[in-house]
C-alpha positions in Angstrom: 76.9 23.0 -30.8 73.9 20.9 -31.7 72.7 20.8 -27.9 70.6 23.9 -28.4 70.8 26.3 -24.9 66.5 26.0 -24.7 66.8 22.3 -24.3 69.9 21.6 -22.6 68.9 24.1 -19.5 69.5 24.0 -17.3 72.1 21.4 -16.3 74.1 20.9 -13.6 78.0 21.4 -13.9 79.6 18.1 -15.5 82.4 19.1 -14.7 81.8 18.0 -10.8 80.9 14.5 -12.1 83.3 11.7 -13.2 83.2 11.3 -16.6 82.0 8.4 -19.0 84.7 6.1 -20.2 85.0 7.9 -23.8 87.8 5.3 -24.7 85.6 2.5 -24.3 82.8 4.6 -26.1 85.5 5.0 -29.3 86.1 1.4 -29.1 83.1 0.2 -29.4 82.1 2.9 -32.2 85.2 1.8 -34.2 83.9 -1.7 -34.5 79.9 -0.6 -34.6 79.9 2.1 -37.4 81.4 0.3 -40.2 79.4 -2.7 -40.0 76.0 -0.4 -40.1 73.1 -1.7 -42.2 70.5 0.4 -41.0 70.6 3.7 -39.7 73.6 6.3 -40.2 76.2 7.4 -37.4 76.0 10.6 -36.4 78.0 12.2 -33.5 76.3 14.7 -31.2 77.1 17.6 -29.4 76.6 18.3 -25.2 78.0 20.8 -22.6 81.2 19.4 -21.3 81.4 16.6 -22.6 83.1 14.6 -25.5 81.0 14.0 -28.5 79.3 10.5 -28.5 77.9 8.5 -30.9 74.1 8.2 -32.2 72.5 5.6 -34.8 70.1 7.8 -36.4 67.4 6.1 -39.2 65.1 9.1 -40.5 61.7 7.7 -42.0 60.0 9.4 -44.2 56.5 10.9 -43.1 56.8 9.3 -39.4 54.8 9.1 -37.2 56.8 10.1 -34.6 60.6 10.4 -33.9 61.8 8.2 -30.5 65.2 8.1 -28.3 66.3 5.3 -27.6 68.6 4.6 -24.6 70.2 1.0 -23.4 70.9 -0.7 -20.3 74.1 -0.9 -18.5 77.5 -0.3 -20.2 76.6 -1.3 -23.5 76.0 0.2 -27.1 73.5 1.8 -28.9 73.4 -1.3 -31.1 73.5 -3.9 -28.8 71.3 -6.9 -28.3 67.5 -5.6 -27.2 68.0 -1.8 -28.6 70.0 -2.8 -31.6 66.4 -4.7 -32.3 64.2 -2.1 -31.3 66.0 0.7 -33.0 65.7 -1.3 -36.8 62.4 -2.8 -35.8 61.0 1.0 -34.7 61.8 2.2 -38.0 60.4 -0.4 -40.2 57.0 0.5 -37.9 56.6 4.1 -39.1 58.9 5.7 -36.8 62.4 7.8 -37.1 64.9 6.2 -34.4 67.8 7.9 -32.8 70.1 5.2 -30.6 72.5 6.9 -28.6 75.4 6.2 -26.3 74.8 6.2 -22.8 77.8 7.1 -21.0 79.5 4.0 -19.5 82.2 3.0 -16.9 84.5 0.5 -17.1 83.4 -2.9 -18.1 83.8 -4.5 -14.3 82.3 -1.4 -12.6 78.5 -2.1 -10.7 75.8 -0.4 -11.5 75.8 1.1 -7.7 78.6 3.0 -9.9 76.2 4.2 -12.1 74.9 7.4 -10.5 77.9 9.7 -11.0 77.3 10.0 -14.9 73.8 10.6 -14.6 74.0 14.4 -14.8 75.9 13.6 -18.3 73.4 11.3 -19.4 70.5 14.6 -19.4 73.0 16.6 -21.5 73.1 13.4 -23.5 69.1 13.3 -23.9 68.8 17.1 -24.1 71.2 16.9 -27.3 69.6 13.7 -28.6 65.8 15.9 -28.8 67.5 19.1 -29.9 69.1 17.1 -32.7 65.3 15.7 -33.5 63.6 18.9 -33.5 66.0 20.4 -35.6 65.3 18.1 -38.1 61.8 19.3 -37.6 60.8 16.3 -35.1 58.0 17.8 -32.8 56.9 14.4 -31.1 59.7 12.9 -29.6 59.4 9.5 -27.3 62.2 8.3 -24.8 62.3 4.5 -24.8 65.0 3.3 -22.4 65.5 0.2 -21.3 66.8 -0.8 -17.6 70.2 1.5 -16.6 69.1 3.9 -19.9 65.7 3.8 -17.7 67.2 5.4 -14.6 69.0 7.5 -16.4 65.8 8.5 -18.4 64.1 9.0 -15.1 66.7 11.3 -13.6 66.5 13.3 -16.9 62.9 14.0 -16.8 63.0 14.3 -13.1 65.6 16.8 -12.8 64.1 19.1 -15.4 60.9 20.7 -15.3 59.9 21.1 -18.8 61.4 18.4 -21.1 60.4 18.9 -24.5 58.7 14.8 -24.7 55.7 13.2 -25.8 56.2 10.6 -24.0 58.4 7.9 -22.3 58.3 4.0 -22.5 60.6 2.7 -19.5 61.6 -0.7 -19.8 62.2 -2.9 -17.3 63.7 -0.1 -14.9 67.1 -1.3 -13.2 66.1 -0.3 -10.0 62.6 -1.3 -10.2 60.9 2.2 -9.0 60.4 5.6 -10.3 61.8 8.3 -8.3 61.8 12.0 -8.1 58.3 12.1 -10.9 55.9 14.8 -10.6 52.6 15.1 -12.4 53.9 15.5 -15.9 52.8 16.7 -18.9 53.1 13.6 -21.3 52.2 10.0 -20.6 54.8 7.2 -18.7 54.6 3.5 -20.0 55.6 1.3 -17.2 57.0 -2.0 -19.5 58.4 -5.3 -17.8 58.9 -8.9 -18.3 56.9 -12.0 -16.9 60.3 -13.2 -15.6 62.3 -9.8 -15.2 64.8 -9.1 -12.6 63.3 -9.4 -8.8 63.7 -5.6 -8.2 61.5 -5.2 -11.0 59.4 -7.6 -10.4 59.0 -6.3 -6.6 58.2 -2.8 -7.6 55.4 -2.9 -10.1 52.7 -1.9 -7.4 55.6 1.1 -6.3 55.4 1.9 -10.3 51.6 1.8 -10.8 50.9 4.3 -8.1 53.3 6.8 -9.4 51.7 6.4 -12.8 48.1 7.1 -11.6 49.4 10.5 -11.0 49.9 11.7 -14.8 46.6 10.7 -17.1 47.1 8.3 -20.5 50.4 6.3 -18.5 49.8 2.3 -17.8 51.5 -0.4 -17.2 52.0 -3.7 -19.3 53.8 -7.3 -18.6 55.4 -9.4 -21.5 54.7 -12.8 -21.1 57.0 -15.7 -21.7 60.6 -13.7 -22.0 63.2 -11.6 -19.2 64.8 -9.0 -18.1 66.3 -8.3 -22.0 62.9 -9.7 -23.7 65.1 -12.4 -25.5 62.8 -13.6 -28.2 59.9 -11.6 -27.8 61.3 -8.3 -29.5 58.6 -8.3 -32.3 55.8 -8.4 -29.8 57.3 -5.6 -27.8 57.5 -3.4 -30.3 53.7 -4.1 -31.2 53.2 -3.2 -27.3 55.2 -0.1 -28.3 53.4 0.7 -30.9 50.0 0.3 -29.1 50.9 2.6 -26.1 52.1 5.2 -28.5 49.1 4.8 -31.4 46.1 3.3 -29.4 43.5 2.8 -31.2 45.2 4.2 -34.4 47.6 1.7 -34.8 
């Protein structure tokens, strides 16, 4: 079991919860994992649940190790992720993409709440799989459903073992459920992101005033996906993480 019992607990009973859609998962795997340039496949392990697929690229001497979780019913190398995930690594740091769990393609994202409790066993085996490779500072960077489902993770557990967590462009435009924390929350979004987002940046800045080194930032010029402006956010990334190191 790579899900190591210190970092998976504790977690609500999955069993209660309707499941991801693991066929779709293999599916997309099938057609993902031979055509891999960067990165390796790996396939971890979480309580009740099937194993799923991550995209691991270790660097050597990193700077850090990040998670990386996408958006609504997607793959860990789709579109803005896929970028991120290749781009991360060139940058210094060792990525790990991993499958969300995902319903059926024509299912809303009002949907989307049942498989949250089975996205924090997903996280919990994604950082136990990092610090057993001797990963001590582990980021989250999620990206609009991945970022709800990052905020129920760290939410819903007390101590989660991050350094810190870079939401992107949150799908439902607010933070809920966050108490002062222990690590930093960057607050990430796009000049012409969806309304919700858009609408709760103010909602978003307060929370983050709570927990000391967190901010906010706006991409210019790109949406809700940051089409064409992935090499600039991953210098944003870089500068939240590094400061004035990088």
């Amino acid at each position: 079991m790579i899900c190591a019992a210190a970092l998976c607990a504790p977690l609500i009973a999955l069993a209660q919860q309707q499941p991801s859609n693991y066929a779709r998962e293999k599916r997309w795997a099938e057609e993902i994992v031979p055509a891999l340039v960067v990165g390796e496949a790996v396939w971890l392990e979480a309580p009740r649940t099937e194993k799923f697929l991550g995209i691991h690229t270790e660097v050597k001497n990193a700077k850090g190790a990040i998670i990386l979780a996408h958006g609504l019913g997607v793959h860990p190398d789709h579109g803005l992720i896929g970028e991120l995930r290749t781009r991360l690594a060139d940058a210094g740091y060792t990525t790990l993409s991993i499958q969300m769990p995902i319903l059926a393609a024509d299912a809303p994202a009002a949907r989307y709440p049942v498989l949250f409790w089975e996205a924090d066993a997903r996280f919990a085996a994604a950082v136990s799989f990092l610090w057993r490779k001797n990963h001590r500072r582990v980021v989250l960077v999620s990206h609009s459903m991945g970022s709800r489902m990052a905020n129920h993770y760290i939410a819903a557990h007390s101590r989660v073992p991050l350094s810190g967590w870079v939401s992107l462009s949150i799908a439902n435009g607010e933070f809920t459920g966050l108490k002062r924390m222990s690590f930093p929350v960057f607050d990430v979004y796009a000049e012409r992101d969806f309304d919700v987002v858009l609408q709760g940046t103010q909602k978003r800045a307060a929370v983050l005033k709570r927990t000391r080194g967190s901010s906010q930032a706006m991409v210019f010029g790109t949406d809700h996906y940051f089409a064409k402006k992935e090499k600039e956010l991953v210098s944003l990334i870089r500068l939240l993480l590094e400061g004035e190191n990088k």
